[in-house]
C-alpha positions in Angstrom: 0.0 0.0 0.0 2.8 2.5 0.8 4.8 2.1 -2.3 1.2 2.5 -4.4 0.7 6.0 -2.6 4.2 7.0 -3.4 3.9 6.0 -7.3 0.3 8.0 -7.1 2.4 10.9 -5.2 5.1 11.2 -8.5 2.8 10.8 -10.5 1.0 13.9 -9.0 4.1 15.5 -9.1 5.0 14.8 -12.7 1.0 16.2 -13.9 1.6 19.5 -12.3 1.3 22.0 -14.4 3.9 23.9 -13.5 6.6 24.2 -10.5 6.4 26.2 -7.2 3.0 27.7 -6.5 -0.6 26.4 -5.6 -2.7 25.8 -8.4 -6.4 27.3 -8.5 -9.6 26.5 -10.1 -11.1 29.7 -11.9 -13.8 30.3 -9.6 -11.5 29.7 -6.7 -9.3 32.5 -8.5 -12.3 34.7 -8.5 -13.7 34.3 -5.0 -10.0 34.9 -3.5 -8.9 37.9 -6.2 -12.2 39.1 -7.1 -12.6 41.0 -3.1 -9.1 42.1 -3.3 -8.6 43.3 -6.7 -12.7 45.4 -5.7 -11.0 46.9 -2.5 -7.6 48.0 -4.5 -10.1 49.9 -7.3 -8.3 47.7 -10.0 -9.4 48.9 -13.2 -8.4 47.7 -17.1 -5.3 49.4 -18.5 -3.6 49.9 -15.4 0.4 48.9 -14.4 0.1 46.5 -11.6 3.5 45.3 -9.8 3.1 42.7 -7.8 6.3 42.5 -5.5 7.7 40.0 -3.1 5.9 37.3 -6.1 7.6 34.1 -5.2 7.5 31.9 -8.5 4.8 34.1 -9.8 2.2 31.3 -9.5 -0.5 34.0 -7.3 0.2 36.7 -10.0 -1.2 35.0 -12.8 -4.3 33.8 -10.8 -4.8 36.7 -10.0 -4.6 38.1 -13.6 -7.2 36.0 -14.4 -9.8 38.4 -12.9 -7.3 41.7 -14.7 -8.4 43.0 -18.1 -5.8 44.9 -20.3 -3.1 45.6 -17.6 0.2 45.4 -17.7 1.5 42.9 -14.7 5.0 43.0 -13.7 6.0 39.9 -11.6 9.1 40.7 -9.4 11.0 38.9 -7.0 15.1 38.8 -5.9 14.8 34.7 -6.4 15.7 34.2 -9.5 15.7 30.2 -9.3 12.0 30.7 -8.3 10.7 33.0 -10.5 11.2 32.0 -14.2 10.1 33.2 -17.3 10.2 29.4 -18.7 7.8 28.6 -15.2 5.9 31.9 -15.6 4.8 30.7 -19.3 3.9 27.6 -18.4 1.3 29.0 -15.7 -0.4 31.5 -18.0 -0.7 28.6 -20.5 -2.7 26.5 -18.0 -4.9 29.1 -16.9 -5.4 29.8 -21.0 -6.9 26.6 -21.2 -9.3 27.3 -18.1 -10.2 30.6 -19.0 -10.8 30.1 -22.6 -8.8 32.3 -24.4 -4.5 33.6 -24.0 -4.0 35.5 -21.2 -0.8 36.2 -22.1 -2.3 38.3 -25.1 -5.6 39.3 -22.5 -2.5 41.3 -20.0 0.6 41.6 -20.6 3.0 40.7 -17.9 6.8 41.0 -17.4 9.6 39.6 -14.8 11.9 42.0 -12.8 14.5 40.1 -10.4 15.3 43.1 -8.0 17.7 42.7 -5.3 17.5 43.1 -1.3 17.8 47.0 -1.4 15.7 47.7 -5.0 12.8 46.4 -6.8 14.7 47.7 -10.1 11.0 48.2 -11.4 11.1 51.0 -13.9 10.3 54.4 -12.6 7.3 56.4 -12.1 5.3 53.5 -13.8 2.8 52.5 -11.5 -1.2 53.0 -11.0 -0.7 50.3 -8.1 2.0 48.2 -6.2 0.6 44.9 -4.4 2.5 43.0 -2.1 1.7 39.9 0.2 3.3 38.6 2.7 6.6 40.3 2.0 6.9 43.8 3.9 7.9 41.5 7.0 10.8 39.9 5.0 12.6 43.0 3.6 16.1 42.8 5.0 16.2 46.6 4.7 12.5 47.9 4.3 13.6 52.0 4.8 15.6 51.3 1.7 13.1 49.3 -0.1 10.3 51.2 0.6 12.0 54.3 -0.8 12.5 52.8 -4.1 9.1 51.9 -4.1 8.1 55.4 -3.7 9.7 56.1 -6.8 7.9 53.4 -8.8 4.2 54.7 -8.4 2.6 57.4 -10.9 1.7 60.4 -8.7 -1.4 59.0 -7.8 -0.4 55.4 -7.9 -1.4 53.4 -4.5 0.4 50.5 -2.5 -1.0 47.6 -1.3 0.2 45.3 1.6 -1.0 42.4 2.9 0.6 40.7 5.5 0.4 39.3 9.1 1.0 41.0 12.3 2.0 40.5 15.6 -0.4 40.5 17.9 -3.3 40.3 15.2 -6.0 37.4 15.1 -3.5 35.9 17.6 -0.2 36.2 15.7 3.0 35.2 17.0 6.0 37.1 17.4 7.3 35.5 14.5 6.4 34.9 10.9 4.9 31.0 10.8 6.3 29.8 7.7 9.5 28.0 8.8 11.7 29.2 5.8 11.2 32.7 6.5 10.9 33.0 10.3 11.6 36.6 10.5 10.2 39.2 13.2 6.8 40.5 12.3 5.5 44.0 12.5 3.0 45.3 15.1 0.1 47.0 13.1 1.1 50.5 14.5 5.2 49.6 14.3 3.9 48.9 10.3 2.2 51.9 10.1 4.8 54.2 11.6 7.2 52.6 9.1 5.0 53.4 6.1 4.3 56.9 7.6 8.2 57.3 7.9 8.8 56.2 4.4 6.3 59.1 2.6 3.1 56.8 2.8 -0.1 58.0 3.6 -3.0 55.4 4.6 -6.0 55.8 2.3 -8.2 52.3 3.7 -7.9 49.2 5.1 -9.4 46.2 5.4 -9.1 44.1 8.3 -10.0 40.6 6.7 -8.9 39.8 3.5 -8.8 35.7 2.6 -7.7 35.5 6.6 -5.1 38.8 6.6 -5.6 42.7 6.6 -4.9 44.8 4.1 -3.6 48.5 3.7 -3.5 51.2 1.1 -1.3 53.8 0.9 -1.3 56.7 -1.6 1.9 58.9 -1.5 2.6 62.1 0.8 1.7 65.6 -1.6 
């Protein structure tokens, strides 16, 4: 019985459609997205960054609820997040969907580093992040560049976990990260510090708050 479950397991493993990500179902896409993208304003046409993207695998579910924008994927892994990967994900949501949703948005890959996104400047209608803000090894410096990248009235987006909130540890859960998290008013003071001003927030979003930010006049 065991060694049936592991030949079932790689064969699992050799069907996926692509490598390091969860994969959705369309209407799972659209009942986690669809709230998100509503409370962010997301309209067609617009430059959407998502930063801090992992493999990439939640940015193109997500785009499956975007019409016409431009998605930049960017991440400093560049073992995780590749073009090669990337194409294979917007192929298999194609076939869900219906139609290319490569040709539907158009998206592109940015490997930043640890102090810069290196997303082109002054680009932006909105920057999303999840999960991420608590990992930056030098958010002051990050967070600057990421002023930089937002039209004038481009907004930031940040989902994430705090501590102290819906009974949040000290630390971040997932045991490769394990970094320090962010009160909700130490987060807030950092943003503030950075040239953010907070526009709305939600305080359950698929399990997690969310904030926006526009920037300071």
């Amino acid at each position: 019985m065991k060694k049936i479950i592991y030949i079932l397991f790689l064969i699992g493993v050799g069907c996926a459609p692509y490598a390091n990500g969860p994969v959705f179902k369309i209407s799972d896409a659209k009942s986690t997205f669809g709230p998100i993208l509503e409370f962010m304003e997301v309209k067609p046409g617009m430059h959407i960054a998502d930063v801090g993207a992992g493999s990439g695998a939640l940015s193109v579910i997500m785009a499956t609820q975007l019409d016409s924008c431009t998605v930049y994927i960017q991440d400093i892994d560049e073992k995780i997040l590749e073009q090669a990967n990337v194409n294979k994900m917007i192929k298999h949501y194609s076939k869900k969907l219906g139609y290319d949703l490569g040709k539907r948005n158009d998206f592109k890959i940015v490997h930043g580093d640890p102090t810069q996104s290196l997303l082109p400047d002054n680009t932006f209608d909105l920057i999303y992040s999840n999960a991420t803000i608590h990992a930056f090894d030098q958010p002051d410096l990050m967070l600057t560049d990421l002023r930089k990248k937002l039209k004038a009235t481009g907004r930031i987006f940040i989902r994430d976990s705090f501590y102290g909130d819906n009974g949040e540890g000290q630390f971040c859960s997932d045991k490769k990260c394990g970094k320090k998290l962010y009160t909700i008013p130490e987060f807030l003071k950092l943003m503030d510090n950075n040239g953010f001003t907070l526009v709305k927030q939600s305080n359950n979003m698929s399990g997690y708050p969310v904030f926006g930010f526009s920037l300071k006049g």
